[in-house]
C-alpha positions in Angstrom: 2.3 7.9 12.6 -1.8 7.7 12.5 -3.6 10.7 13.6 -7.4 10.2 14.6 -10.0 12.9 13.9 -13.9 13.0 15.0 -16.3 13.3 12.2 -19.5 11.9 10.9 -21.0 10.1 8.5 -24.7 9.9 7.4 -25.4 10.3 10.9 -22.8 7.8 12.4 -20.8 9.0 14.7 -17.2 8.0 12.6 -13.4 8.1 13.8 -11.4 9.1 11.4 -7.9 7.8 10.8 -4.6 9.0 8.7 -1.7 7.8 8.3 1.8 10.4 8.1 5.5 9.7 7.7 6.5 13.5 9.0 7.9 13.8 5.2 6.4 15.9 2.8 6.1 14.2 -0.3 4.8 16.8 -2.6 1.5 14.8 -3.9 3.6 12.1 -5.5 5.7 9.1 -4.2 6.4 5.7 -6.1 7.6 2.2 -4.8 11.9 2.5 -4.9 13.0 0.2 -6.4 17.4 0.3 -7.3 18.4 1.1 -10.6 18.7 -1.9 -12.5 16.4 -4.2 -11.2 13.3 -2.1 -12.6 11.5 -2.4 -16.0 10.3 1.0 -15.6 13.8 1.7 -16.8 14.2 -0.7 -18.6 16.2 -3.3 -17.1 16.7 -6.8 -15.8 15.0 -7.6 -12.5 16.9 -9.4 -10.5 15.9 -8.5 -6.7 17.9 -10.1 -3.7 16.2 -10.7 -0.1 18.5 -10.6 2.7 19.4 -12.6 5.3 16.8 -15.2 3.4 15.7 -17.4 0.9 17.2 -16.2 -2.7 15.1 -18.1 -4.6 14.7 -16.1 -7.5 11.1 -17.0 -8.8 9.5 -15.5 -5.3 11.6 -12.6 -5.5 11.3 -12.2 -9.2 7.5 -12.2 -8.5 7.7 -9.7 -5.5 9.2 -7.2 -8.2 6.8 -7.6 -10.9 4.4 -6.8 -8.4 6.3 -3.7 -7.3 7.2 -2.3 -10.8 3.1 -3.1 -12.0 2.5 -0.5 -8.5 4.6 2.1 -10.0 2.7 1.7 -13.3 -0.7 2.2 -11.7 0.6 5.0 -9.5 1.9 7.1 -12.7 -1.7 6.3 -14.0 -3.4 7.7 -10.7 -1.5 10.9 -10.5 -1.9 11.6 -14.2 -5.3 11.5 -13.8 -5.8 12.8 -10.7 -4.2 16.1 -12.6 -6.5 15.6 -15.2 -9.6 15.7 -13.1 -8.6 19.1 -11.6 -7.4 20.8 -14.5 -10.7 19.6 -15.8 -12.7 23.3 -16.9 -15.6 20.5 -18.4 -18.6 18.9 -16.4 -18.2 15.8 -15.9 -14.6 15.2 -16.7 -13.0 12.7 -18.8 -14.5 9.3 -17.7 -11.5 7.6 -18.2 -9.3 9.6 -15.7 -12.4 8.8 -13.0 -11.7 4.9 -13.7 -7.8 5.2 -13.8 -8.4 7.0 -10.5 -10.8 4.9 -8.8 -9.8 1.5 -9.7 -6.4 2.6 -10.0 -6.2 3.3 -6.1 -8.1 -0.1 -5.2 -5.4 -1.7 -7.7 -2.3 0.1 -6.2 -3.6 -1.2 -2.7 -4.3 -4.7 -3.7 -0.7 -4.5 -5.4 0.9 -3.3 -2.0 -0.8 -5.8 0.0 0.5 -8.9 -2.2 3.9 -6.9 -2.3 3.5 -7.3 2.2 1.8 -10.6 2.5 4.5 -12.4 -0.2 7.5 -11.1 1.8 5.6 -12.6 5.0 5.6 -15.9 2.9 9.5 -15.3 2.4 10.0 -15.0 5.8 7.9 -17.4 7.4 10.6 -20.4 8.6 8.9 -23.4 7.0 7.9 -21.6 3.9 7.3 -23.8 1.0 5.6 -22.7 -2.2 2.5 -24.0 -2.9 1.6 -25.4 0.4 -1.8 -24.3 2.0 -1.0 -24.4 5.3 1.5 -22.0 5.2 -0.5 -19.7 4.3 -1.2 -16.8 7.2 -2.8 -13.1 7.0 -1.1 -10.0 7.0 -2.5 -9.4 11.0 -0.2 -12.9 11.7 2.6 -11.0 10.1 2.4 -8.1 11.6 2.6 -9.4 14.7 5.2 -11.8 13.8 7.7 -9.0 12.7 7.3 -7.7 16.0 9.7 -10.3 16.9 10.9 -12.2 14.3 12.5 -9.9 11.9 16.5 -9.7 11.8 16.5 -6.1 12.0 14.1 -3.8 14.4 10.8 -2.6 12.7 9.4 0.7 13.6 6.1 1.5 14.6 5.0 3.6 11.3 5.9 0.5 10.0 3.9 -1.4 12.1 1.6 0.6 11.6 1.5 0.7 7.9 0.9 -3.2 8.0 -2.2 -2.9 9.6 -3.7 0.0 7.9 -2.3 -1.3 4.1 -3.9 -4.8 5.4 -7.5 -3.1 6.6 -8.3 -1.1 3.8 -7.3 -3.3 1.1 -10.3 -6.3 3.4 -12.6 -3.4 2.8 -12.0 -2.9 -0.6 -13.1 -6.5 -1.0 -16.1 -6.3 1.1 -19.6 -4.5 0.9 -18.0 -1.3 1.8 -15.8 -0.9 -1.2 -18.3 1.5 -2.9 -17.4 4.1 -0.5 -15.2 7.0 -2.1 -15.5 5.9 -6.1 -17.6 9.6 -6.2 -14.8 11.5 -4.2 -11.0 12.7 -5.4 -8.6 14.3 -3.3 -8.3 18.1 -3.3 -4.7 18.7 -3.3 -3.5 15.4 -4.5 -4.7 11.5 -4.7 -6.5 10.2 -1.5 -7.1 6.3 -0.2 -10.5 6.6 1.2 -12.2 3.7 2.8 -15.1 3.2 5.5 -16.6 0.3 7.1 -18.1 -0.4 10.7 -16.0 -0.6 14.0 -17.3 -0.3 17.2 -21.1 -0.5 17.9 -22.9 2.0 16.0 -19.5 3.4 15.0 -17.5 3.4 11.5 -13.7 4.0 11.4 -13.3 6.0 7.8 -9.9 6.2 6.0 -8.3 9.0 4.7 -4.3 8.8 4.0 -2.5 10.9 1.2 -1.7 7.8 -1.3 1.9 9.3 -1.5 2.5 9.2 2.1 1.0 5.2 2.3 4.4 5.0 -0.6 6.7 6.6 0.9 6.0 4.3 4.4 6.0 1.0 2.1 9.2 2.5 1.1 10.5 2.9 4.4 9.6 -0.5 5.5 11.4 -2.6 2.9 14.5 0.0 3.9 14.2 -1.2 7.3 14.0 -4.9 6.6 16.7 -4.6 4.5 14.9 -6.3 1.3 17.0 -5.6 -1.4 20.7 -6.0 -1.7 21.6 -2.5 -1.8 19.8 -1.8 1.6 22.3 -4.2 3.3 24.8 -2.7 5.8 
């Protein structure tokens, strides 16, 4: 669910949004992916999309993509414990890039993982072909009504915010945050402008953005083991 909070910004008036499964998470989530098809444990990938095409070269892609996530989250929340058990000024440079870049990678990574499993769905997929491609907005919408199986609306929702933040990470706003670190645990923080003379400012626990990536490929039933 998104909660939406007041605040302000250098003098803008700002609208703050976060984004909460209703799970606690304790600081850390990862992408969950079965036993056996992960490299993390050192096994054979070898993911299977339902109720769709089982070419294995998409899907073999989808769970590099995945597994590289988990590798960069282990990275952020290592040094996001590094920062704060930091007792020297400044702290280890390298836990501020693993952080920083760490959280515009895991993004970037969760937005490929989203818009390649719209290109699996989309009926006259063919790889390589331009004009298939579409943005994660036109997939969004088209789950509304085209998935096999119902999608909920944190899951809606987590299409939408996973697909805004990562356009202002790749925009003139993607400087905001690269000085700030989450108190309790590793934060997604992003700003850019909304309405007139008004910015909308992200702030979602990066577990809890993991935990609802997690809960959407559940609900579309991506790999085997999710099948009823």
């Amino acid at each position: 669910m998104l909660e939406f909070f007041q605040t302000d910004v250098d003098g803008y008036k700002a609208t703050e949004i976060c984004f909460h499964t209703g799970r606690d998470t304790g600081g850390e989530a990862y992408i969950e992916i079965p036993l056996g098809r992960s490299l993390v444990h050192g096994n054979v990938i070898d993911p299977v999309v339902m109720n769709k095409k089982k070419n294995f070269m998409e899907c073999d892609a989808i769970a590099q993509i995945m597994d590289f996530c988990n590798i960069t989250l282990r990275e952020i929340y290592a040094s996001h414990k590094g920062i704060k058990s930091s007792s020297a000024q400044p702290f280890s440079r390298e836990h501020k890039v693993k952080y920083h870049v760490g959280i515009h990678t895991a993004i970037n990574m969760l937005y490929k993982t989203l818009f390649f499993i719209a290109l699996l769905w989309k009926e006259d997929f063919l790889p390589g072909n331009s004009k298939n491609m579409l943005s994660l907005r036109d997939f969004t919408d088209e789950i509304r009504t085209k998935m096999p199986v119902p999608i909920s609306q944190n899951a809606l929702e987590l299409c939408d915010i996973i697909d805004h933040i990562n356009h202002l990470f790749q925009s003139e706003n993607m400087f905001y945050g690269f000085n700030m670190f989450g108190d309790s645990f590793p934060t997604v923080l992003a700003a850019g402008p909304w309405r007139e003379n008004e910015l909308i400012v992200h702030n979602h626990a990066l577990a809890q953005l993991v935990v609802g990536f997690n809960d959407f490929i559940k609900e579309i039933e991506f790999f085997a083991e999710d099948a009823k």
